[in-house]
Kinemage of the C-alpha trace (Angstrom):
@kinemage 1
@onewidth
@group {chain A} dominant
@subgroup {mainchain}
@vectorlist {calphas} color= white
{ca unk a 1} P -3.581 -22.291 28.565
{ca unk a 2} L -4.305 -18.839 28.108
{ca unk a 3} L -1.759 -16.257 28.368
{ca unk a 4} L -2.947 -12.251 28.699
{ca unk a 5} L 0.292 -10.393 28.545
{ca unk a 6} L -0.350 -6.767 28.889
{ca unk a 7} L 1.038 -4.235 26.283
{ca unk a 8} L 2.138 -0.669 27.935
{ca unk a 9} L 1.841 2.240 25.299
{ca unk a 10} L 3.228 5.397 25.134
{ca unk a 11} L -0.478 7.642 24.059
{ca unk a 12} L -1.484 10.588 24.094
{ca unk a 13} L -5.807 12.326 23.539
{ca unk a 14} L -7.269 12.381 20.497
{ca unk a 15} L -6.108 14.595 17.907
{ca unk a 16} L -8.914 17.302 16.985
{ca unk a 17} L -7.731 18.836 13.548
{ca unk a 18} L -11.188 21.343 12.794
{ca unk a 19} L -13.428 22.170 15.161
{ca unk a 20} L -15.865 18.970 14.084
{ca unk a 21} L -13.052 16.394 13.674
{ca unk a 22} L -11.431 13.538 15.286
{ca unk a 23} L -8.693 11.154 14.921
{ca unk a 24} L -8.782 8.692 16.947
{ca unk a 25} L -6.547 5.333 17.616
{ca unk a 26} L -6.429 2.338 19.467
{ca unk a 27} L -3.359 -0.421 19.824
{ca unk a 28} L -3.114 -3.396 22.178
{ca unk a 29} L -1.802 -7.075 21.920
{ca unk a 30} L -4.414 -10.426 22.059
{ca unk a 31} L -3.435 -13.810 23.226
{ca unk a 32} L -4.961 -16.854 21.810
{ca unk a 33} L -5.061 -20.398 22.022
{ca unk a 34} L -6.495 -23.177 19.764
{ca unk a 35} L -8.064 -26.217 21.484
{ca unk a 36} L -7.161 -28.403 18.484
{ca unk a 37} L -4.060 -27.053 16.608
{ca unk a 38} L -3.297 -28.799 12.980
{ca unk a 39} L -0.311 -30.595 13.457
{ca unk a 40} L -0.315 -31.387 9.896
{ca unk a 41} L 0.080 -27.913 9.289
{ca unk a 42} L 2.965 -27.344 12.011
{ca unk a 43} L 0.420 -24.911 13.626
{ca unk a 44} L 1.243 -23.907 17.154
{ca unk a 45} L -1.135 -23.900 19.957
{ca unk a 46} L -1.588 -20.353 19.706
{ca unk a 47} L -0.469 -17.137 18.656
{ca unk a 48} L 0.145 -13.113 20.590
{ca unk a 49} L -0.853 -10.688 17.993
{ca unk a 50} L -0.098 -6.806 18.304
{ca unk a 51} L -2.713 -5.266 16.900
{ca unk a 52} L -3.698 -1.037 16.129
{ca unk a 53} L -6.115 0.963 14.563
{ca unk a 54} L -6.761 4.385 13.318
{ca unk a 55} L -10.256 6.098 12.791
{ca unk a 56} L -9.974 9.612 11.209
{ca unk a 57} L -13.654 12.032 10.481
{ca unk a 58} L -13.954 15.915 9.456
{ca unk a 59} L -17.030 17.748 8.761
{ca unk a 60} L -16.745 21.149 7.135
{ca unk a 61} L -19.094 23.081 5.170
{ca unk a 62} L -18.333 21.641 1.553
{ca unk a 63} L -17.042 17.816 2.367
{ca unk a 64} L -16.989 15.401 5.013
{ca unk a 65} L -14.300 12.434 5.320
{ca unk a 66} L -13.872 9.412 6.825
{ca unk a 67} L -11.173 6.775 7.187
{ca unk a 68} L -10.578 3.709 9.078
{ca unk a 69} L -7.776 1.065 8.975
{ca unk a 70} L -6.854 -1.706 11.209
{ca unk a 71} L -3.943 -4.304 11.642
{ca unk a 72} L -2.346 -6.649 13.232
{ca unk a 73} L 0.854 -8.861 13.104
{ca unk a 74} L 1.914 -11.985 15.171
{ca unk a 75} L 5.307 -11.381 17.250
{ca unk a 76} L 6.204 -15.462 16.924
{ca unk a 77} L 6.165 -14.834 13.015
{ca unk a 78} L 5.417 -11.620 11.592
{ca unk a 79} L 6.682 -12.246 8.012
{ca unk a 80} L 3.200 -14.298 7.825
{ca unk a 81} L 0.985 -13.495 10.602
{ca unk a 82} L -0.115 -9.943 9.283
{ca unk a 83} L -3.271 -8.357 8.508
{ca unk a 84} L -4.268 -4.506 6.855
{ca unk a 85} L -7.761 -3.703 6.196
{ca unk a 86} L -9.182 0.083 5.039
{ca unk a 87} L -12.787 -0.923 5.706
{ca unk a 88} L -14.168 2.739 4.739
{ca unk a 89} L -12.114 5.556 3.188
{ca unk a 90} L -14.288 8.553 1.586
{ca unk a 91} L -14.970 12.024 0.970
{ca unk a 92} L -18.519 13.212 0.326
{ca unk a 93} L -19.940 16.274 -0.594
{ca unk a 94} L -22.147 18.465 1.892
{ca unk a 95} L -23.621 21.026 -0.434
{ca unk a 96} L -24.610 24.007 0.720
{ca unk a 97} L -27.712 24.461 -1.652
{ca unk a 98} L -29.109 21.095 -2.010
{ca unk a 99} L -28.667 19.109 1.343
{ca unk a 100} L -30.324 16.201 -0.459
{ca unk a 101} L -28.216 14.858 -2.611
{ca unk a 102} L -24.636 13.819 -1.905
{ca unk a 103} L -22.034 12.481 -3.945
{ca unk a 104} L -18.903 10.153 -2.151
{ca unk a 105} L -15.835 8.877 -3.539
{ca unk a 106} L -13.674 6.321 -2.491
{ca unk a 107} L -14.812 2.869 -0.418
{ca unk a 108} L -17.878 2.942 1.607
{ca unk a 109} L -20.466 0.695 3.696
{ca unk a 110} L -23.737 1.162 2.263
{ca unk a 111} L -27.169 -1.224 3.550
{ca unk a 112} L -27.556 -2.912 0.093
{ca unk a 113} L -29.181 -5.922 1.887
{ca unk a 114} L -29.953 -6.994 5.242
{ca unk a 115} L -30.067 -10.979 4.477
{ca unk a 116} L -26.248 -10.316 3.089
{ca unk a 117} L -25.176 -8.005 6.069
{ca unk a 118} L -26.730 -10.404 8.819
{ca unk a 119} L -25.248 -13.468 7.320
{ca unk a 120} L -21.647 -11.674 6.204
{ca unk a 121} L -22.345 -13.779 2.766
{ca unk a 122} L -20.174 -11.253 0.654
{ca unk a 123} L -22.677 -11.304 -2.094
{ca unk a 124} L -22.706 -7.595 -1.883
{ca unk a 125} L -19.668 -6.036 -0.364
{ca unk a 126} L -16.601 -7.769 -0.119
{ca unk a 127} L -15.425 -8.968 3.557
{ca unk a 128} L -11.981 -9.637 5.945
{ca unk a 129} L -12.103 -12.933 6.825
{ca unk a 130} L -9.807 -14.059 8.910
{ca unk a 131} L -12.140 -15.633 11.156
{ca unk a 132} L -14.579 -16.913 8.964
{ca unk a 133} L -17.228 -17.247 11.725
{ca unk a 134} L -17.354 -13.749 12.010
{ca unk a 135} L -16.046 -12.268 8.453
{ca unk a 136} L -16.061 -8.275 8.718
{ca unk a 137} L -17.980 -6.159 6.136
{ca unk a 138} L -15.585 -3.892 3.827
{ca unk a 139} L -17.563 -1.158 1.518
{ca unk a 140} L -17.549 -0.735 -2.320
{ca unk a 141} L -15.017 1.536 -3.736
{ca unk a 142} L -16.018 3.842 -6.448
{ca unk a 143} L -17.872 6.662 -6.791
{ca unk a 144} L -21.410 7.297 -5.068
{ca unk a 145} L -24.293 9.653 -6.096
{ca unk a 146} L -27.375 9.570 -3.354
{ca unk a 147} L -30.292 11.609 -3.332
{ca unk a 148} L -32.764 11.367 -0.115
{ca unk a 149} L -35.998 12.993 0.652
{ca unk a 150} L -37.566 12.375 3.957
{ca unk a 151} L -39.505 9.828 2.587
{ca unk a 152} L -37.480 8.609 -0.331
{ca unk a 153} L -33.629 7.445 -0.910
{ca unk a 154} L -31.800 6.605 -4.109
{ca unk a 155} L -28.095 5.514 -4.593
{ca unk a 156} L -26.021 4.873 -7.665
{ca unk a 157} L -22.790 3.637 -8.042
{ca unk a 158} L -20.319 3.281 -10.589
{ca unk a 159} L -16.686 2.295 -10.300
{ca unk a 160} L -13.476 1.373 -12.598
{ca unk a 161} L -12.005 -0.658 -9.933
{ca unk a 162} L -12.321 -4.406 -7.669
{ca unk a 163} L -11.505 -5.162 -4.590
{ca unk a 164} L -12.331 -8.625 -3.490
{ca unk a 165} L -12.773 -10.581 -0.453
{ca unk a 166} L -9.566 -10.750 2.354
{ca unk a 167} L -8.644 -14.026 3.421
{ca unk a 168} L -5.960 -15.160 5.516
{ca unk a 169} L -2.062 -13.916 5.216
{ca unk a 170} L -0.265 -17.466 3.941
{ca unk a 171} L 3.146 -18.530 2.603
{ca unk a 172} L 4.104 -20.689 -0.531
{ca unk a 173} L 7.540 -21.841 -0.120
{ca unk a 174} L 9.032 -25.403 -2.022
{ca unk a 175} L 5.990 -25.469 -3.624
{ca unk a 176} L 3.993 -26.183 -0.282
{ca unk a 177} L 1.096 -23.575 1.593
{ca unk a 178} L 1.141 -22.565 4.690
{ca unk a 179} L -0.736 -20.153 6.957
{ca unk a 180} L -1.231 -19.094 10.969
{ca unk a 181} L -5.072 -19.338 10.214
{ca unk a 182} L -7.295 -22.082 11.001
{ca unk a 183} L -9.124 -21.313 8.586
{ca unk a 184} L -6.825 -21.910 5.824
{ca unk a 185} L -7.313 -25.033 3.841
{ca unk a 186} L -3.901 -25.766 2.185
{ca unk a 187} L -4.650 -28.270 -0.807
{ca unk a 188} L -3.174 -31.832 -0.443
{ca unk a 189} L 0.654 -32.372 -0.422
{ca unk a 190} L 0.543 -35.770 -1.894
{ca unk a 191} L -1.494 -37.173 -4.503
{ca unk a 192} L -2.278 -41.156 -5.815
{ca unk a 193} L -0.971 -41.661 -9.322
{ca unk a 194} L 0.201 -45.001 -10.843
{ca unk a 195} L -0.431 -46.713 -7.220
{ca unk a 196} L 2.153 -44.451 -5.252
{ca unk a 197} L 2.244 -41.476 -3.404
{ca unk a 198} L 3.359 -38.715 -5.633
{ca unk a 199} L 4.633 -35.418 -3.884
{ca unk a 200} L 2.354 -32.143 -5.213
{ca unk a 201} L 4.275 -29.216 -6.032
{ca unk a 202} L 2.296 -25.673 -6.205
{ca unk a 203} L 2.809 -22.092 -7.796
{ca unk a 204} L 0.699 -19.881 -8.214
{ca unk a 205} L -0.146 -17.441 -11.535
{ca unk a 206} L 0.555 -14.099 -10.516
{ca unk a 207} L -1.188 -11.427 -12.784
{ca unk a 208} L -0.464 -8.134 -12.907
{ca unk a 209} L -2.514 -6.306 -10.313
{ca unk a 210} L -4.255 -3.867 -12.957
{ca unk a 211} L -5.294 -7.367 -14.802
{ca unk a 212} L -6.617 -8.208 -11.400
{ca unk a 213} L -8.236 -4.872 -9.664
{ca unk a 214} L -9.323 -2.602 -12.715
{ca unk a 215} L -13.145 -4.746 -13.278
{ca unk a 216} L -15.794 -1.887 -13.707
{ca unk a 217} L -19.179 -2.648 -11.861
{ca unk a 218} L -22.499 -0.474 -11.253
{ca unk a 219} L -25.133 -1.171 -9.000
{ca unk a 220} L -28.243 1.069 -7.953
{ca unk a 221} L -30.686 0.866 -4.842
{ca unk a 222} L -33.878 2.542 -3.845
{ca unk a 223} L -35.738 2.626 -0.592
{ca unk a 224} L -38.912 3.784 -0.318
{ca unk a 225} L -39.952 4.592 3.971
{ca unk a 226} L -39.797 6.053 7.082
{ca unk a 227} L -36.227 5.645 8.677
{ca unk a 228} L -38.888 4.733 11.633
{ca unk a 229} L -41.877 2.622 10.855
{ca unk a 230} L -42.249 0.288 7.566
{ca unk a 231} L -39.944 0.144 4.755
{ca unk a 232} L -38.944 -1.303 1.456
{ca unk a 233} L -35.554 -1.813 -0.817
{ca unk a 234} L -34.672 -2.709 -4.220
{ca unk a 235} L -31.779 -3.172 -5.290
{ca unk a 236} L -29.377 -4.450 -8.429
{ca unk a 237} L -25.629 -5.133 -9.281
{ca unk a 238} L -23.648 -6.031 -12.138
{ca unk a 239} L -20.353 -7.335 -10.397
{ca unk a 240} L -17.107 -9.638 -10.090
{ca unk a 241} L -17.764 -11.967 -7.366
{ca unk a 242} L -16.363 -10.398 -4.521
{ca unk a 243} L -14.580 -14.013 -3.951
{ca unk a 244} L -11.840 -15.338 -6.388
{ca unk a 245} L -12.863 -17.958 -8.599
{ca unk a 246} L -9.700 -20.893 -8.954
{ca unk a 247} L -8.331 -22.747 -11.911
{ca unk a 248} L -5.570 -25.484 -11.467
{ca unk a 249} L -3.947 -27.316 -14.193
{ca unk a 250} L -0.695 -29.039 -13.603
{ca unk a 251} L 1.797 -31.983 -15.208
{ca unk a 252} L 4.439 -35.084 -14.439
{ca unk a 253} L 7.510 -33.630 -14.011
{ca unk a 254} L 9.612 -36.936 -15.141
{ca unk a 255} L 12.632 -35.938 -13.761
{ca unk a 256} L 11.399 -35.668 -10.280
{ca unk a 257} L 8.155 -37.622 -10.384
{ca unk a 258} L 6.494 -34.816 -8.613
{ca unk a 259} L 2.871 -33.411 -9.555
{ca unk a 260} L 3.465 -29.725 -10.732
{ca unk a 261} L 0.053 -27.618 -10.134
{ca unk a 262} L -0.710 -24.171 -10.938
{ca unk a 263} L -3.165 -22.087 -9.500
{ca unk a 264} L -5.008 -19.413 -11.261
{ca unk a 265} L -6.940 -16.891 -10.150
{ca unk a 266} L -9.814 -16.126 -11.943
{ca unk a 267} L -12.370 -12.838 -11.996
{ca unk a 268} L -15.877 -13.947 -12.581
{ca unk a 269} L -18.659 -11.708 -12.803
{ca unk a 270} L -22.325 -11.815 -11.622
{ca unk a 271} L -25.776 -10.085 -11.848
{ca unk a 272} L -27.407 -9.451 -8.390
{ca unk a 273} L -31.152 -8.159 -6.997
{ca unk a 274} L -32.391 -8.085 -3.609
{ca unk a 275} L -36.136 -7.007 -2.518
{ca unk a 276} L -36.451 -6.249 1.172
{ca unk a 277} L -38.694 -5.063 3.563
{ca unk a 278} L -39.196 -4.402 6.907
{ca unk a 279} L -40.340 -2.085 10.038
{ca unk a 280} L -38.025 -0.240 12.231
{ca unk a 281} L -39.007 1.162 15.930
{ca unk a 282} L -37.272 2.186 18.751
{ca unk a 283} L -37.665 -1.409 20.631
{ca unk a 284} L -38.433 -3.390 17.535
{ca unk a 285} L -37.077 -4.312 14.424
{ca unk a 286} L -37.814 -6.597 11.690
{ca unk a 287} L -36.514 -7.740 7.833
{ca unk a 288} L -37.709 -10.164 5.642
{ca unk a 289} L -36.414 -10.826 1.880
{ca unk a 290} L -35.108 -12.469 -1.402
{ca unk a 291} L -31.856 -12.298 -3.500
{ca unk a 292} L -31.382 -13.473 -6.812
{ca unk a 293} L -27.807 -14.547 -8.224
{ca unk a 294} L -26.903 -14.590 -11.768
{ca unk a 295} L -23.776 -15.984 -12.562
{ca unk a 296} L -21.755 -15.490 -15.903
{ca unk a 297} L -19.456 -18.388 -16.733
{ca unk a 298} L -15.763 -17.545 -17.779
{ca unk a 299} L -13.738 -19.127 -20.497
{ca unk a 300} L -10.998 -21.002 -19.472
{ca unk a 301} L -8.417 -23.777 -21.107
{ca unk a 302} L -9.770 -26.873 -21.817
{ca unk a 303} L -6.211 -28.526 -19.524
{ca unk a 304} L -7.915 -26.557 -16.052
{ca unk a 305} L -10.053 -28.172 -13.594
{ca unk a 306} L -11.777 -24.624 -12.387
{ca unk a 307} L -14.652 -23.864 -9.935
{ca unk a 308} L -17.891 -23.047 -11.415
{ca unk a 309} L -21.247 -21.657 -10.268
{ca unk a 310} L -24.802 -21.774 -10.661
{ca unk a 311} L -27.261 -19.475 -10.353
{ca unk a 312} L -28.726 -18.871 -6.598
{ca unk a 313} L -31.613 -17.830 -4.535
{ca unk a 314} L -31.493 -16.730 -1.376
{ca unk a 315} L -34.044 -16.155 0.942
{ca unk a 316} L -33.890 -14.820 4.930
{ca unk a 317} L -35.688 -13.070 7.683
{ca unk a 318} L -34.660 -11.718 10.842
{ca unk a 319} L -35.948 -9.868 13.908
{ca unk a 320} L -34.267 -7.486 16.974
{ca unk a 321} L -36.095 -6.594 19.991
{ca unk a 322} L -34.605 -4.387 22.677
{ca unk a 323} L -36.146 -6.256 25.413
{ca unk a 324} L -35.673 -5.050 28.588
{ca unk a 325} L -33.488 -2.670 30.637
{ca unk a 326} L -31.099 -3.600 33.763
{ca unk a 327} L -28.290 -1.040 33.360
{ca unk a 328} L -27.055 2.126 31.083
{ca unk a 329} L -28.155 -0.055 27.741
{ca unk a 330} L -30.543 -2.122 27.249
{ca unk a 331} L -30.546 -5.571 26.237
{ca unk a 332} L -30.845 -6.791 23.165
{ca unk a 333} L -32.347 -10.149 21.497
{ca unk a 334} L -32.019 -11.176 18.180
{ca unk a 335} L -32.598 -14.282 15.638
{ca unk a 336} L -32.742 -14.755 11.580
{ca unk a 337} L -32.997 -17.560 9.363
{ca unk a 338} L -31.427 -18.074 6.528
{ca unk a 339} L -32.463 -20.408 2.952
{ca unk a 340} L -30.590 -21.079 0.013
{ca unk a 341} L -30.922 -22.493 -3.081
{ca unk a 342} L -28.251 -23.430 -5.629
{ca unk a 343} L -24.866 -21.558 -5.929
{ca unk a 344} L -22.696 -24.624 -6.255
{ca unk a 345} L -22.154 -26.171 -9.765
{ca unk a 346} L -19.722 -29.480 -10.494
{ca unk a 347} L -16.338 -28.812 -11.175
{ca unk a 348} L -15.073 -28.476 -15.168
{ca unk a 349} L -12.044 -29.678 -16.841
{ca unk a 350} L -10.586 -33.524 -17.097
{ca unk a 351} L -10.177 -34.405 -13.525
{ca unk a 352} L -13.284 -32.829 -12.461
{ca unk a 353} L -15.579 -34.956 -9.963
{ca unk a 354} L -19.283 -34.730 -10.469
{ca unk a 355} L -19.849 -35.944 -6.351
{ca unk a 356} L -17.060 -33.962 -4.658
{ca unk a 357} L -15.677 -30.262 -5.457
{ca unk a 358} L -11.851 -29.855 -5.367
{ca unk a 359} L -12.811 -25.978 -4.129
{ca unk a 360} L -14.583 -24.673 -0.855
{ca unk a 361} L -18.330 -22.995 -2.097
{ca unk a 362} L -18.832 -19.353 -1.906
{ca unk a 363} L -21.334 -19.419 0.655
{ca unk a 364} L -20.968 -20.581 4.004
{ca unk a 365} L -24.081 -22.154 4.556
{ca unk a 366} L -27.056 -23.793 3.231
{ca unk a 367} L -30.034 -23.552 5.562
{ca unk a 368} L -29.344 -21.863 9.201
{ca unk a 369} L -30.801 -19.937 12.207
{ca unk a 370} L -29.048 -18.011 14.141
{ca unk a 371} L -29.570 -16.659 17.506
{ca unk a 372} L -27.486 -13.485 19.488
{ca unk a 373} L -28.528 -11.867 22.446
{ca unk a 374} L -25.865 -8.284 23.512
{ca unk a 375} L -26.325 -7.433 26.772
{ca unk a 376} L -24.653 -5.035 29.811
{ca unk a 377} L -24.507 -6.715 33.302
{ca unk a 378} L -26.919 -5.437 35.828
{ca unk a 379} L -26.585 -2.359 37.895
{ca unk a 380} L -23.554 0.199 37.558
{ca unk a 381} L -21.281 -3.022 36.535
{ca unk a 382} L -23.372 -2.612 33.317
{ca unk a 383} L -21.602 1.397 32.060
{ca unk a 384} L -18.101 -0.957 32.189
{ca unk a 385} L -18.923 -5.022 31.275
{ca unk a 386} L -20.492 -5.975 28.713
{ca unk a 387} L -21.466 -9.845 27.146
{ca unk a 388} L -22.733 -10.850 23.871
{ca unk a 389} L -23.262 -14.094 22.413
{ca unk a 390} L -24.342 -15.976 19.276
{ca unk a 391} L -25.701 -19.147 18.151
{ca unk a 392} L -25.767 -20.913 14.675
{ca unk a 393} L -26.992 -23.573 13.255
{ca unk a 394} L -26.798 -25.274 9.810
{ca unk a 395} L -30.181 -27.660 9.503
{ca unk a 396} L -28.595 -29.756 6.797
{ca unk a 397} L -25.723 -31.114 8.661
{ca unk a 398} L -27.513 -30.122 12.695
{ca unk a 399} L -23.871 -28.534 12.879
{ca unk a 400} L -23.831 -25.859 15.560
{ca unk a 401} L -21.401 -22.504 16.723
{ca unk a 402} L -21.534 -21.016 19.975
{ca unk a 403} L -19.739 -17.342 20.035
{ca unk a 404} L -18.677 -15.260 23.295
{ca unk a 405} L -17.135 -11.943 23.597
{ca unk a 406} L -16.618 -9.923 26.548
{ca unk a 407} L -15.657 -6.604 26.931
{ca unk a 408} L -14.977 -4.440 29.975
{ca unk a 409} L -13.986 -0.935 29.643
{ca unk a 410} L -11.850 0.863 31.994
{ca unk a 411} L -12.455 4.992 32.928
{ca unk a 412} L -9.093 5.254 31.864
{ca unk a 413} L -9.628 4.080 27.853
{ca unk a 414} L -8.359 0.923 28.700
{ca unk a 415} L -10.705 -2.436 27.430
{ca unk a 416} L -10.181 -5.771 28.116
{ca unk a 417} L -11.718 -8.418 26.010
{ca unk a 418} L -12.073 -12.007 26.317
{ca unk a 419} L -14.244 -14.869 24.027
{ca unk a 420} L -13.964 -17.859 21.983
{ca unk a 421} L -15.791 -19.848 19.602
{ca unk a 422} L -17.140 -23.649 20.308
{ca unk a 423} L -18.550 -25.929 16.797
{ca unk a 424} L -19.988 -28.983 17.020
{ca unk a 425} L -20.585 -31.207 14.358
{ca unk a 426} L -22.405 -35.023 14.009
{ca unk a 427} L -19.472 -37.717 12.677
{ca unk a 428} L -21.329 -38.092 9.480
{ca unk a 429} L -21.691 -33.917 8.767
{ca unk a 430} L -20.150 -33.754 5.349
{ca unk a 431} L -16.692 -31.768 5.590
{ca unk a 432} L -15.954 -31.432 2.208
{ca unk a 433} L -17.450 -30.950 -1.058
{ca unk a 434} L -21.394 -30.153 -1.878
{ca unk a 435} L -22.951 -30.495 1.326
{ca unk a 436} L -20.562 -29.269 3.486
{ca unk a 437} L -21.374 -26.248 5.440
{ca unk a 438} L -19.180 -24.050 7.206
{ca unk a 439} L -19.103 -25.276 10.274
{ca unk a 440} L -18.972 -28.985 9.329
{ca unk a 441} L -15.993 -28.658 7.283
{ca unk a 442} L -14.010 -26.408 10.563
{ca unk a 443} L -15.508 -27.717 13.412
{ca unk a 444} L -12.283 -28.591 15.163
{ca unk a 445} L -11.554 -24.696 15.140
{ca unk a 446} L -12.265 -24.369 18.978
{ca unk a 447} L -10.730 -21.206 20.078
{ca unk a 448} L -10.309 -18.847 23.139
{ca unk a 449} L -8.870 -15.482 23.270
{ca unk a 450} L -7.629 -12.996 25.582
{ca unk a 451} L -6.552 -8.961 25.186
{ca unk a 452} L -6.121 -5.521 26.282
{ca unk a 453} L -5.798 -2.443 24.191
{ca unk a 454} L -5.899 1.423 24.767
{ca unk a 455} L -7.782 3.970 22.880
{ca unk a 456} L -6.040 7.048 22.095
C-alpha cells in the first residue's frame, strides 16, 4: 500500500542575487512501493526518500552561470539509499563585441543527437540512472567554444576530464552486493564447481580517481537551419564510453573453498558520428537519423573474463505534434522508433561463454517504438493538473512499459506527484544475455509512487 506522508518545511522566496538572477530550491519526501520486491536481495516493499534540489542562474554583461544539483536519501537506510547529481554547472561568456560566439566552461547539456536524447542511450552524454526506464541526461564537462549565425551553429569541445554514467548507490560488505535499487543486478552468490555449491566472494579494484576521471575527449557539431523550419546536424566524438566497461578474474581460496572474484573497472574509448535532420514548427516537429559507433578494444590480462564491444549502428526517427488545445497548454502527442545494429560482442578471457554474456549490454534496447502523449486536464483544472504518459515497446522480445506521472501544482508552490511504471514481458523474452532487452530482463520492476515537495 501506498503511504504519502507529508514533509512540512521551514522556506522562505527565492533568493535574487543581481538584478537578472535566481536561486531557486525545492525539497519534499516521496513514498514508494514495489509490487514485486526481491526477496533474494532482502529488498523491502518500499522505500520514503527525502529528496531537495537547488537551481542557481545570473546574467550580467560579461558571463552568465548556471548550476543545478539534486538529491535524495532514504530515511529507512541512508548510509545506502543516497543519490547527488550536478546535471549542468557552467559559466559562459556574453561578449560585448561579438554576441556570436560564446565560450562555456564546466558541464553542460548540449543537442548532440536527437535519436540519443529521445532514447536516453548515453552514447553521447553520460546519464543518472537510477530508474533505468527513465535515465536522466547529465552534460559534458569541459570546455565549450560555439559560434552561431542566424542561419549557422558550430560547437567544439575539448576536455581533460570523464565523468561517466550514475548508477545506483550499493554496498559491498563480506564480499556480497547489495543495493535499494531494483535495478541493481548483484552477480551470483554461489557458483557450481567440482559438483557443489561454492560460496562467491567479491572485491572490487579501486583505482585512484585521477586513473579513473582524467580521460581527455573532443567532439565537434555543426547545424546548418532555421531554429524554425528544416534543419540538419553533424556531428563527431572521440570518447570513453560514458558506461564502465568490467573485468573479473578471481581464484580457489583452499582454505575456505570459497570463489574469490575481483572486479575491475575498465575505461574504454570510442569514436562516434551522428547525421540528423529534421523540421521544427510551432505545432509540429520531426527528426530522423543515423549514428555510427566505433569501438576501440582495451588490453587486458589474459586471467580476466571482461566485456567487450562491437561496433554499432543506430538508426531512429521520431515525431511531436501539439495537437489540440483544452486548457492553459496544449496537448501534446508524440512517437519514435528506434533500430539497432550490433554493439554487443562475446565475452573474452577463459570462462567466457560465446551464447550468454556474464555483463548487462550498453544499450537498453534492440528494436523499439515508443509512444507519450503530455497533456493538462480540461478547463481551469488544466493551469494546476497535469498527466503524461509513455509507452514502449521492444519488437524482439514484444516486451512492453507503460509510464504515468501526475503532477498537480498548488498556488502556494506546493506539487504533488503521483505515477508508476507497469512491464510486461512473454515467458520466453530472453532476460539475460544477447537478446535480452531492457525490459525483458526487469520486468518484475512494477512500481508506484507517491510525493509532495515545495519550491522555494
Amino acid at each position: 500500500m501506498l503511504l504519502l506522508t507529508p514533509l512540512c518545511l521551514l522556506a522562505r522566496p527565492s533568493v535574487a542575487f543581481s538584478a537578472v538572477g535566481r536561486l531557486t530550491g525545492q525539497a519534499g519526501l516521496t513514498s514508494e512501493a514495489f509490487f514485486n520486491p526481491d526477496t533474494a536481495k532482502n529488498q523491502p516493499a518500499g522505500y520514503q526518500v527525502l529528496g531537495f534540489g537547488l537551481e542557481s542562474a545570473h546574467s550580467g554583461k560579461l558571463i552568465e552561470t548556471k548550476a543545478q544539483l539534486r538529491g535524495g536519501v532514504g530515511l529507512s537506510d541512508p548510509t545506502v539509499y543516497n543519490y547527488f547529481l550536478v546535471p549542468e554547472a557552467y559559466v559562459t561568456t556574453t561578449p560585448v563585441v561579438d554576441a556570436k560566439t560564446r565560450y562555456t566552461l564546466g558541464r553542460r547539456i548540449l543537442p548532440w543527437s536527437d535519436l540519443d536524447e529521445s532514447w536516453r542511450l548515453g552514447v553521447w552524454q553520460p546519464r543518472f540512472r537510477w530508474n533505468y526506464l527513465e535515465p536522466e541526461t547529465q552534460g559534458l564537462t569541459g570546455l565549450f567554444a560555439a559560434h552561431k549565425t542566424e542561419m549557422f551553429e558550430i560547437v567544439a569541445f575539448a576536455t581533460p576530464l570523464y565523468l561517466p554514467d550514475q548508477g545506483p548507490s550499493f554496498k559491498l560488505k563480506d564480499g556480497a552486493f547489495s543495493s535499494p535499487s531494483q535495478y541493481f543486478t548483484a552477480p551470483a552468490s554461489k557458483a557450481a564447481l567440482f559438483s557443489q555449491g561454492t560460496r562467491v566472494h567479491y572485491d572490487i579494484d579501486r583505482p585512484a580517481i585521477a586513473k579513473i576521471v582524467m580521460q581527455p575527449a573532443t567532439a565537434m557539431m555543426v547545424r546548418y537551419g532555421h531554429e524554425k523550419g528544416t534543419w540538419t546536424r553533424l556531428a563527431y566524438a572521440y570518447k570513453p564510453m560514458n558506461q564502465l566497461l568490467i573485468g573479473v578474474d578471481g581464484y580457489l581460496d583452499l582454505n575456505s573453498y570459497d570463489a574469490m572474484v575481483t572486479a575491475h573497472p575498465r575505461v574504454v574509448y570510442h569514436h562516434v558520428t551522428a547525421w540528423e535532420g529534421g523540421y521544427r514548427g510551432e505545432a509540429v516537429g520531426a527528426w530522423g537519423g543515423l549514428t555510427r559507433e566505433w569501438t576501440m578494444s582495451d588490453t587486458t590480462p589474459a586471467s580476466w573474463t571482461s566485456q567487450q564491444t562491437s561496433p554499432a549502428t543506430l538508426a531512429g526517427a521520431g515525431v511531436g505534434v501539439y495537437a489540440f488545445r483544452w486548457s492553459s497548454e496544449p496537448t501534446r502527442l508524440g512517437a519514435s522508433v528506434l533500430k539497432r545494429t550490433g554493439g554487443d560482442e562475446n565475452d573474452g578471457g577463459p570462462f567466457a561463454n560465446p551464447s550468454l554474456s556474464f555483463f548487462e549490454s550498453r544499450y537498453p534496447f534492440h528494436d523499439a517504438v515508443s509512444f507519450d502523449v503530455k497533456t493538462p486536464f480540461p478547463g481551469e483544472l488544466g493551469r494546476s493538473l497535469g498527466v503524461s504518459t509513455k509507452v514502449l515497446y521492444e519488437l524482439n522480445s514484444r516486451s512492453s512499459a507503460l509510464v504515468l506521472r501526475m503532477k498537480y501544482q498548488t498556488a502556494r508552490a506546493w506539487t504533488l506527484s503521483l505515477g508508476g511504471e507497469i512491464l510486461s514481458a512473454p515467458p520466453e523474452a530472453p532476460t539475460q544475455g544477447f537478446g535480452s532487452d531492457l525490459i525483458s530482463r526487469y520486468k518484475a520492476n512494477d512500481r508506484v509512487y507517491g510525493g509532495v515537495s515545495y519550491v522555494f
